[in-house]
Phi, psi and omega in degrees: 000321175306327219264281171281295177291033166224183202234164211262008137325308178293281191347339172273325195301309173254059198266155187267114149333348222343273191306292201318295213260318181087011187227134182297351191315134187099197180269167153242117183283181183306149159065031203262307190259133196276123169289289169163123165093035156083028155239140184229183173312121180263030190245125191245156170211129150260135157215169205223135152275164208315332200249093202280348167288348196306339180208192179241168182216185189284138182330301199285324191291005195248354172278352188237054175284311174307294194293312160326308171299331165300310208256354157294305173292336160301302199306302194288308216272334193237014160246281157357287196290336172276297171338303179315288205325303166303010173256346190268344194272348199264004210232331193065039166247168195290133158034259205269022199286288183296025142280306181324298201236041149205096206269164154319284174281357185274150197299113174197198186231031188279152210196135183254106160256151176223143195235147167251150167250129169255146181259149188256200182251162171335312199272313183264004167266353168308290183319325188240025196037034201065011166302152139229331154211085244294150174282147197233148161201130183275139173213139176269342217206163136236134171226036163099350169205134192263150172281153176219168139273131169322146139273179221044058161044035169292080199253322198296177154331262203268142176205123206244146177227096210293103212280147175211165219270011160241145187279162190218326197258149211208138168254112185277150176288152165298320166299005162071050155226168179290142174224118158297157172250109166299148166259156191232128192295131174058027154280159184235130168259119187277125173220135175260154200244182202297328175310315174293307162336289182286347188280334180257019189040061162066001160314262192267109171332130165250148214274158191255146178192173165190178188253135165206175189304128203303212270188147181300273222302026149225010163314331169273011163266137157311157161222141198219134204226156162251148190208118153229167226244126197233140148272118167326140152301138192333331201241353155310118164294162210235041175268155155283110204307143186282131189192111195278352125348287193281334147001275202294320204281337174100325205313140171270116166284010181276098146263351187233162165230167187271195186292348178273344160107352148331132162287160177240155201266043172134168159071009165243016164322097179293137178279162162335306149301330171258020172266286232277313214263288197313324149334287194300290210310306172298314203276107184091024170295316211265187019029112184261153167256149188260162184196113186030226179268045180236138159253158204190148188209151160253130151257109184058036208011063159241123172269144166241149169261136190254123176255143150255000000 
């Protein structure tokens, strides 16, 4: 419905600030984010917060405003919020210390996107090996293993992905290669994002992934994706939660460094609004450095790194 019934005149009218703004609200049209040899994306997105009144949207989209707030609220309250729980209990913290800071009504960005795939000519799945988006991963450190970020702008906690049958989406392995993610009918694939990461002092991993061209015998499918996408609240720090867990366990909790490129033992913590924007603001935005088959930017003093 975003996609084919609006027209691409409405579609400017509800184009998303991205840079401006640091927030994904709207559309991100086509051809927004640089993939790598001057090809850029063939990826369309609407996307609505959590709260679907937060803006206005396109005419054919609003009778079916009610059903996006059912499944935004299905999403938070009865996948989401259990998820939380169990890292916290996984953690020896109370319950709800992650529900706690991802309340419903409290000022954030949490979001239901739904994405199209376009298909691309020859020549530009050459160029990119068959990238459509590359895997990222924020790290403050390299200790031999890396912390990541998602790919698809996985900056957040939680990332719930309602799985559909053409494949796309590939995971690296402890053994460092790509593995497609099979679909499993009326599953959700759950990943957790760089927010969550630093909130667990780097205890739970955010998975390195990235999107890429299906498979032949599904190359003539649209691929059509739901997503929703959960964030902390705006004014939460992105510090590591007191925990005796990570006590016993050793993990080093230094993620950011200051502008001199140092680590810091704490209080240089970026909150969730100022993560999320500098995140948005930046991705496929920047000037990368190559560093072997990795590419790499700092942000908010976290480098993150782009796997292709």
């Amino acid at each position: 419905m975003p996609f084919e019934h609006v027209s691409e005149v409405e579609k400017q009218k509800y184009t998303a600030d991205i840079k401006g703004t640091g927030s994904w609200q709207g559309y991100k049209p086509r051809n927004y984010w640089h993939i790598s040899n001057g090809v850029h994306d063939q990826l369309e997105t609407y996307n609505i917060n959590r709260d679907v009144t937060k803006r206005s949207h396109p005419e054919s989209i609003r009778p079916l405003l009610p059903e996006v707030q059912a499944f935004a609220r299905h999403s938070h309250f009865n996948v989401l919020h259990p998820i939380l729980r169990l890292l916290a209990i996984g953690l020896d913290v109370s319950e709800d210390t992650f529900v706690n800071m991802h309340s419903w009504d409290a000022v954030g960005e949490t979001y239901v996107r739904f994405m199209k795939y376009y298909p691309r000519t020859a020549e530009e799945e050459e160029k990119t090996d068959n990238v459509w988006l590359k895997g990222h991963t924020g790290e403050s450190y390299d200790a031999g293993y890396c912390s990541s970020i998602q790919v698809a702008l996985d900056f957040g906690t939680i990332t719930l992905l309602y799985s559909q049958p053409v494949a796309a989406l590939q995971i690296m392995t402890r053994e460092r290669t790509w593995k497609w993610v099979k679909h499993v009918e009326n599953a959700i694939v759950i990943n957790a994002g760089d927010a969550m990461e630093f909130l667990s002092g780097g205890y739970y991993r955010a998975t390195i992934h990235r999107v890429v061209q299906p498979p032949p015998d599904q190359q003539s499918y649209t691929r059509v994706s739901a997503f929703y996408f959960a964030l902390a609240n705006d004014d939460i720090k992105l510090a590591p939660v007191s925990s005796s867990v990570l006590q016993q366990t050793g993990i080093d909790t230094t993620r950011f460094r200051n502008d001199a490129g140092m680590d810091v033992e704490g209080g240089n913590y970026p909150t969730m609004e100022a993560w999320r924007k500098g995140r948005t603001s930046a991705y496929g935005q920047s000037e990368l450095v190559k560093q072997g088959k990795v590419e790499e930017e700092l942000i908010g003093g976290v480098v993150v790194k782009h796997y292709s």
